[in-house]
C-alpha atoms as an extended CHARMM CRD file, in Angstrom:
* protein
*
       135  EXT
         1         1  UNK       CA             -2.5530000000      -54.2840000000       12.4310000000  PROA      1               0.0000000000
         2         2  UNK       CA             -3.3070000000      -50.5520000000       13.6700000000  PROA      2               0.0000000000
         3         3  UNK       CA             -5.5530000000      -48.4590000000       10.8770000000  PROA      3               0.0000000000
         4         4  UNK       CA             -2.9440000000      -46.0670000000        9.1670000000  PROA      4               0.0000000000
         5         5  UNK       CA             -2.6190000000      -42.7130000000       11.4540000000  PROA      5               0.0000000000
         6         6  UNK       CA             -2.5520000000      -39.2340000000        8.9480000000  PROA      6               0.0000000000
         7         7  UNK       CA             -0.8930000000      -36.1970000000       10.2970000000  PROA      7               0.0000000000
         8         8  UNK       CA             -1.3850000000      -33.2350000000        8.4770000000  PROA      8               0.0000000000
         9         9  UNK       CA              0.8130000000      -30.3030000000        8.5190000000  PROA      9               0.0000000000
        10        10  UNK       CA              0.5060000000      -27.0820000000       10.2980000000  PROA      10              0.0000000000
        11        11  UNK       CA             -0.7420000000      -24.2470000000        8.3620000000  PROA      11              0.0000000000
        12        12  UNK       CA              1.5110000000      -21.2900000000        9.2740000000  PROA      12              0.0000000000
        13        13  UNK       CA              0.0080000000      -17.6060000000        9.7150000000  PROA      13              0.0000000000
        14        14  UNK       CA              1.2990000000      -16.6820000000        6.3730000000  PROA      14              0.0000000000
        15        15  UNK       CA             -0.4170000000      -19.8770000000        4.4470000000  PROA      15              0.0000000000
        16        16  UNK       CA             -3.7330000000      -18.1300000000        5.8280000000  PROA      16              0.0000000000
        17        17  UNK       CA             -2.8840000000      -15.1110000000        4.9320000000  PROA      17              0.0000000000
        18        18  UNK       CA             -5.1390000000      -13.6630000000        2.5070000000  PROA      18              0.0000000000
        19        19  UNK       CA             -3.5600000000      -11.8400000000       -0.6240000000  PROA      19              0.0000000000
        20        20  UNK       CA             -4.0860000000       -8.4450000000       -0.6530000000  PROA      20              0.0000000000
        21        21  UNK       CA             -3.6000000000       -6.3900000000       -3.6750000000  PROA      21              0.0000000000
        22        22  UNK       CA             -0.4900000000       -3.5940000000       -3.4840000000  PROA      22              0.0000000000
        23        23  UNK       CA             -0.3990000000       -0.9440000000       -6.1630000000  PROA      23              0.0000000000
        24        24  UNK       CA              2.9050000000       -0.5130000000       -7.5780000000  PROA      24              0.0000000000
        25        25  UNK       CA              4.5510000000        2.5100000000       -9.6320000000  PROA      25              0.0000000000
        26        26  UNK       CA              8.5570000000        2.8130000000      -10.0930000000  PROA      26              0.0000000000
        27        27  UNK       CA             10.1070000000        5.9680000000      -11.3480000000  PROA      27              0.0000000000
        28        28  UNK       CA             13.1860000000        6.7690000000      -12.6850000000  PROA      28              0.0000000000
        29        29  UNK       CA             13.2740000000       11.0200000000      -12.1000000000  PROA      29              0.0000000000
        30        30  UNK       CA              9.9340000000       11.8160000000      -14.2380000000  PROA      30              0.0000000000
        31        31  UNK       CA             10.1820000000        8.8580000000      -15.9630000000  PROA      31              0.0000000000
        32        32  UNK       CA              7.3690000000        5.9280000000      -15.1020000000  PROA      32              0.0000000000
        33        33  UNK       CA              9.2850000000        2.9170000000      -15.3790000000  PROA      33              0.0000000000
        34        34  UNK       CA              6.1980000000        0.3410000000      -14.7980000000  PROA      34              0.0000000000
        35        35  UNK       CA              2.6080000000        0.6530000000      -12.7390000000  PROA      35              0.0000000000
        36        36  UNK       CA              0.5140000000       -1.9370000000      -11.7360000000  PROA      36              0.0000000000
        37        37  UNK       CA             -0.7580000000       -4.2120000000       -8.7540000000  PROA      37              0.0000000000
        38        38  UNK       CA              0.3850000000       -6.8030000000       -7.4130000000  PROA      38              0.0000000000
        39        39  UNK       CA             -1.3940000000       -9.7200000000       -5.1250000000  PROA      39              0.0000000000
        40        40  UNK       CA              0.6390000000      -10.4850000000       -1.9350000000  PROA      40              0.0000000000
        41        41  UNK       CA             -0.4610000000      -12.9880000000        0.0610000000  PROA      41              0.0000000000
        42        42  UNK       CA              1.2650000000      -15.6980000000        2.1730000000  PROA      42              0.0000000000
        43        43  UNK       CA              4.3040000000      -15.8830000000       -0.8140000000  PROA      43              0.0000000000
        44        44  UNK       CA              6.4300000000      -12.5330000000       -2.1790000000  PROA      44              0.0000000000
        45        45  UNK       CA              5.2460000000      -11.2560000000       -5.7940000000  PROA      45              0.0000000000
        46        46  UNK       CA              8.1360000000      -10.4850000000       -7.7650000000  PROA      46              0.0000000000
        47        47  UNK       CA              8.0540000000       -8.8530000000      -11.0720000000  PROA      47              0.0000000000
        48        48  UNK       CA             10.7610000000       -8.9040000000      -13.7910000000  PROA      48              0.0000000000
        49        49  UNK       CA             10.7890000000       -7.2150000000      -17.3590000000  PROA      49              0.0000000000
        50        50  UNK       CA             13.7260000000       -7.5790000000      -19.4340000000  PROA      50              0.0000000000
        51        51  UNK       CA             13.4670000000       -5.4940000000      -22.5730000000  PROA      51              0.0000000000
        52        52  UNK       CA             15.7850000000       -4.1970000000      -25.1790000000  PROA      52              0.0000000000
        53        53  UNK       CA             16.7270000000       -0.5170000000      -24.4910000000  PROA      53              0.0000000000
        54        54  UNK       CA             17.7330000000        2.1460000000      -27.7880000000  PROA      54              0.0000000000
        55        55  UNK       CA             21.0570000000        2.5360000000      -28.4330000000  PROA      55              0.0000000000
        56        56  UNK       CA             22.1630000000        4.8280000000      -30.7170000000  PROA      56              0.0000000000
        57        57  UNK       CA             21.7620000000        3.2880000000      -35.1320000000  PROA      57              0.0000000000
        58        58  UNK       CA             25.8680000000        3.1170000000      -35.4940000000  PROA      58              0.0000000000
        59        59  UNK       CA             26.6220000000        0.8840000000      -32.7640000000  PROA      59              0.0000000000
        60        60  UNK       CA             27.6180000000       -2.5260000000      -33.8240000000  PROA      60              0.0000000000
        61        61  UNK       CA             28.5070000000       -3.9290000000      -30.6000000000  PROA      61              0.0000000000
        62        62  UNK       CA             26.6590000000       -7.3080000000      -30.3480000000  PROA      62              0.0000000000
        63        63  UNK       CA             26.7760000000       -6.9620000000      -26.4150000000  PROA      63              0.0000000000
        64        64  UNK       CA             23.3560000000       -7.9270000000      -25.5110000000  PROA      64              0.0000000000
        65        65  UNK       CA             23.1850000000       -7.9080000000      -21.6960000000  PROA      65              0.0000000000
        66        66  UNK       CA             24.4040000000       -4.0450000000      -22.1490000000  PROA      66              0.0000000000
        67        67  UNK       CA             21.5310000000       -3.2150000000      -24.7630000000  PROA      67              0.0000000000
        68        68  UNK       CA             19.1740000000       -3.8370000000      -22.3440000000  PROA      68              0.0000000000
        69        69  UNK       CA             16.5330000000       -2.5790000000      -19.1430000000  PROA      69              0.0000000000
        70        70  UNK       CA             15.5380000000       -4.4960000000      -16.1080000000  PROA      70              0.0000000000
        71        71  UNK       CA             13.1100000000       -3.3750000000      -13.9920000000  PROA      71              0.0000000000
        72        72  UNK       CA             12.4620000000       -6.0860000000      -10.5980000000  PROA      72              0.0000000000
        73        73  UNK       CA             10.1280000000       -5.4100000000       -7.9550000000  PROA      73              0.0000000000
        74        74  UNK       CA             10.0670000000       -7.9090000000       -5.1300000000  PROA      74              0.0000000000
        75        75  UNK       CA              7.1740000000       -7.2770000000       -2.6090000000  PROA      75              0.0000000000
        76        76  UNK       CA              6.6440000000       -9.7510000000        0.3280000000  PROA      76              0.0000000000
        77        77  UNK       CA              4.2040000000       -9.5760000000        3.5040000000  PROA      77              0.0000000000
        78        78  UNK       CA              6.4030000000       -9.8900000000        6.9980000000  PROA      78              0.0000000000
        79        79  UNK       CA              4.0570000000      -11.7010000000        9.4700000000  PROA      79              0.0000000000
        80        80  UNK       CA              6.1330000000      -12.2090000000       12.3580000000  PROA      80              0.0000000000
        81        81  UNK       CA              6.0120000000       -8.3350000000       12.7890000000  PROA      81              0.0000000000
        82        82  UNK       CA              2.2710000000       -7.7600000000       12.1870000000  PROA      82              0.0000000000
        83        83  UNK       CA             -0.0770000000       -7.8090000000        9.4940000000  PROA      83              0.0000000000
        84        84  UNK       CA              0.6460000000       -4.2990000000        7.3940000000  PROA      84              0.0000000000
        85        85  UNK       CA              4.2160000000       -4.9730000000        7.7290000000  PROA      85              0.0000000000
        86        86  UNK       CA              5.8030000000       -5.4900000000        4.0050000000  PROA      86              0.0000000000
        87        87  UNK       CA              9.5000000000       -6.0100000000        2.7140000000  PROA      87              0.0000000000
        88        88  UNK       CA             10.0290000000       -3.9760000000       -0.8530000000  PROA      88              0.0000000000
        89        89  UNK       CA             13.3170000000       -5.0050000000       -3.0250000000  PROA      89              0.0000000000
        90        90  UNK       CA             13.3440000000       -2.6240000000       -6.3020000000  PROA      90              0.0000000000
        91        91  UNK       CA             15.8820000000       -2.6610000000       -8.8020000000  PROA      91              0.0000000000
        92        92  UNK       CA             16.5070000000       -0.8030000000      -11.9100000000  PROA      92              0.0000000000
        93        93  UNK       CA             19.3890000000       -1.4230000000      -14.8540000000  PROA      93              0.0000000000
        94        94  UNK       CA             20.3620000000        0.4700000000      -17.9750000000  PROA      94              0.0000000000
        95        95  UNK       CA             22.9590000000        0.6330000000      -20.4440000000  PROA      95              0.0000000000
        96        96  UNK       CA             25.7780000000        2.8430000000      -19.4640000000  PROA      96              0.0000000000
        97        97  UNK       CA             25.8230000000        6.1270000000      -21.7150000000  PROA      97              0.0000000000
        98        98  UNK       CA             29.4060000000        5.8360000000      -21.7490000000  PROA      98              0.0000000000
        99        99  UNK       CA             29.5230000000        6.6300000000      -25.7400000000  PROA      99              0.0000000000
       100       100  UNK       CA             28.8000000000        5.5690000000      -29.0230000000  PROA      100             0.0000000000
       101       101  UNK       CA             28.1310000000        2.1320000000      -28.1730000000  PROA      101             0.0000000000
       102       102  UNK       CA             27.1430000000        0.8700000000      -24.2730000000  PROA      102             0.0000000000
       103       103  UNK       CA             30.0010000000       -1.1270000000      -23.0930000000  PROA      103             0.0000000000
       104       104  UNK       CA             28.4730000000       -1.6220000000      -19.3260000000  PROA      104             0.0000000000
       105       105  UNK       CA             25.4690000000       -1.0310000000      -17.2890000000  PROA      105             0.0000000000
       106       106  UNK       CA             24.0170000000        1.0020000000      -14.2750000000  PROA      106             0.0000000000
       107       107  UNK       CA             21.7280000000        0.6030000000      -11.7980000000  PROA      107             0.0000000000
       108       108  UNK       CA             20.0610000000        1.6180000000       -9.0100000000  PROA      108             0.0000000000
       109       109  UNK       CA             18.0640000000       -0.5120000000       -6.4700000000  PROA      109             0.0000000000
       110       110  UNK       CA             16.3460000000       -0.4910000000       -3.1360000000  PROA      110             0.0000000000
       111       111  UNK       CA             15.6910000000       -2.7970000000       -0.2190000000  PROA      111             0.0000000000
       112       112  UNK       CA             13.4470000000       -1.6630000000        2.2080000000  PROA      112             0.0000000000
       113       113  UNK       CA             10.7650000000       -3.2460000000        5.7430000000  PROA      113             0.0000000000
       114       114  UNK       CA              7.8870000000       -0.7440000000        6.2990000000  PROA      114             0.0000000000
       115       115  UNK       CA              4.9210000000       -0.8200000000        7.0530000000  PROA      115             0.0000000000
       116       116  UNK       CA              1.7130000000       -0.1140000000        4.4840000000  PROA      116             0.0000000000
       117       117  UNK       CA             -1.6070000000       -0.2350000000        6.2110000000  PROA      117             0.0000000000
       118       118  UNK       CA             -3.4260000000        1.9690000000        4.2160000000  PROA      118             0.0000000000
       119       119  UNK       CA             -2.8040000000        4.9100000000        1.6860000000  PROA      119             0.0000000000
       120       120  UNK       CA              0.6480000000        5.1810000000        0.3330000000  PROA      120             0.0000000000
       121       121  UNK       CA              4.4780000000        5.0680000000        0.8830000000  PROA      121             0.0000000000
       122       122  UNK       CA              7.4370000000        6.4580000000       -0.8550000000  PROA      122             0.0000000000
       123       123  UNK       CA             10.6790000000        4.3910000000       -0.9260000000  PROA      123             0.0000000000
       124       124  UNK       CA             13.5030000000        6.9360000000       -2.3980000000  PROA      124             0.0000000000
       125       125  UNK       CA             16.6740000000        5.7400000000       -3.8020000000  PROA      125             0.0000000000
       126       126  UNK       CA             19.4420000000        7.0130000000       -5.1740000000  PROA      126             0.0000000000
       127       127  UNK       CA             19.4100000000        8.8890000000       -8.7800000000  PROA      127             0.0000000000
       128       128  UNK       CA             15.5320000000       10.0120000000       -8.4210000000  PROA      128             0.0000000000
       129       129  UNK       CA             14.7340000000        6.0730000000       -8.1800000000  PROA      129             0.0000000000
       130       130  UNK       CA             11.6230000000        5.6240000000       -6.2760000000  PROA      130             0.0000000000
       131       131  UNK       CA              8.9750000000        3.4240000000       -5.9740000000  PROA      131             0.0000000000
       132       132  UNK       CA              5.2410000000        4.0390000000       -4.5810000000  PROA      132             0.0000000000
       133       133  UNK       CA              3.5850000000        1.8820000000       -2.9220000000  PROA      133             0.0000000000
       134       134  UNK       CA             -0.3490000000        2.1220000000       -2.6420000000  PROA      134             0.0000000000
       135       135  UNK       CA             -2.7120000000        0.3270000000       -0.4870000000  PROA      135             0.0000000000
């Protein structure tokens, strides 16, 4: 009996890609909505904060999902076009201020390929949502 034959599997370009760190600030107007860095390597970083948002003392509505903020940040390296080549999904949710209590939500988001090979980029959305990223 043959010895045992092991084939291991190729390592694509983005398994040896090396993170590199991505500084990360999303505004809502003049509002900073979250800063920090994030390591992107050969897998997306994603970040997602899910926090109570102030509603005003006499609303008794027990509608959670509406008494809340999301912020998401999804920030991924895109290999096959070259090496400074990223793909940005932002999103940002509120409650509606639609009254007394919040009986909805809002939000704004982008999706966005550029290309970040040094200094910064600004990715503008809609409502004075942007996000900046910094290299």
């Amino acid at each position: 009996m043959p010895p045992p034959i092991f084939v291991s599997p190729a390592i694509s370009e983005t398994d040896r890609m090396p993170p590199v760190p991505v500084r990360v600030s999303v505004y809502l107007g003049r509002e900073t909505l979250w800063t920090g860095t994030l390591s992107v390597g050969g897998a997306a970083a994603r970040l997602s904060i899910n926090e109570a948002a102030s509603v005003q003392s006499d609303c008794e509505l027990p509608n959670y999902r509406a008494n809340s903020r999301t912020i998401e940040v999804t920030l991924g390296r895109q290999m096959s076009r070259n090496k400074d080549s990223f793909n940005l999904t932002a999103r940002y949710s509120r409650p509606a201020q639609d009254g007394l209590c919040p009986t909805g939500s809002r939000q704004v988001s982008v999706e966005q390929l550029l290309t970040l090979p040094s200094g910064s980029v600004t990715v503008e959305g809609d409502g004075g949502f942007r996000v900046v990223l910094q290299r």
